[in-house]
N, C-alpha and C positions, 0 to 999 in steps of 0.2 A: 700606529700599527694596530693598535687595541681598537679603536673606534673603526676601522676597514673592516678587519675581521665581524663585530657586531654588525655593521654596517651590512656587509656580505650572507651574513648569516640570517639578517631579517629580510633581504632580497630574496631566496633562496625560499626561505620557510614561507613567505607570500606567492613566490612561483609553482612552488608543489602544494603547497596548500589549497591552491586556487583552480588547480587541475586535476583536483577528484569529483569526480562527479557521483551522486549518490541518486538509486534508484529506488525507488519507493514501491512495496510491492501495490499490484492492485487492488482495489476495495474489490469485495464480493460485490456483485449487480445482479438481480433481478428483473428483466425484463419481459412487461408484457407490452404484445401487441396485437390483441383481437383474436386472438386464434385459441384454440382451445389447451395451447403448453405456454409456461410461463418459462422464459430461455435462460441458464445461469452461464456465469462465465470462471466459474471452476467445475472442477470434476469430482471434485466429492461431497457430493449434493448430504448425506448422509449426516457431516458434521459440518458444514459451512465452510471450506478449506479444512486448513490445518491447524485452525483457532481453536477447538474444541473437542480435539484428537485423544488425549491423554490428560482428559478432566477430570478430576476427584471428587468421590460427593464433600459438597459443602462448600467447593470452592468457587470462590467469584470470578467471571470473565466478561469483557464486554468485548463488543465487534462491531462496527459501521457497517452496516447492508445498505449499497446505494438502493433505491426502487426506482424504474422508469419506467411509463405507461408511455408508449410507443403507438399505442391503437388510438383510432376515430372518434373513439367513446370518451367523455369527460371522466376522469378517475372523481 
């Protein structure tokens, strides 16, 4: 009975375990493409999202910026 129950128990926590799915938020992108505006794909161009909203002097942060050059011209 002791070994069903375990048994059951690590079926179960593989079942739900295996059905969360996690979403990743997006990197900031910078995209140009020949034209005279460079396109982002957040809205608050000000601090690069919400990475560096409520920074304090002194403190360290890093962030991923994709860049894609999208335009005809060699970057």
């Amino acid at each position: 009975m002791r070994k069903r129950m375990l048994v059951l128990g690590m079926v179960l926590s593989l079942l739900f375990g295996m059905s969360v799915t996690a979403y990743g938020a997006d990197l900031p992108t910078a995209t140009f493409d020949g034209s005279d505006e460079i396109k982002y794909n957040y809205s608050a161009l000000e601090n690069f999202g919400s990475a560096f909203s409520d920074m304090l002097p002194g403190e360290e942060r890093s962030q991923e910026i994709v860049l894609k050059n999208t335009g005809s011209q060699a970057a």
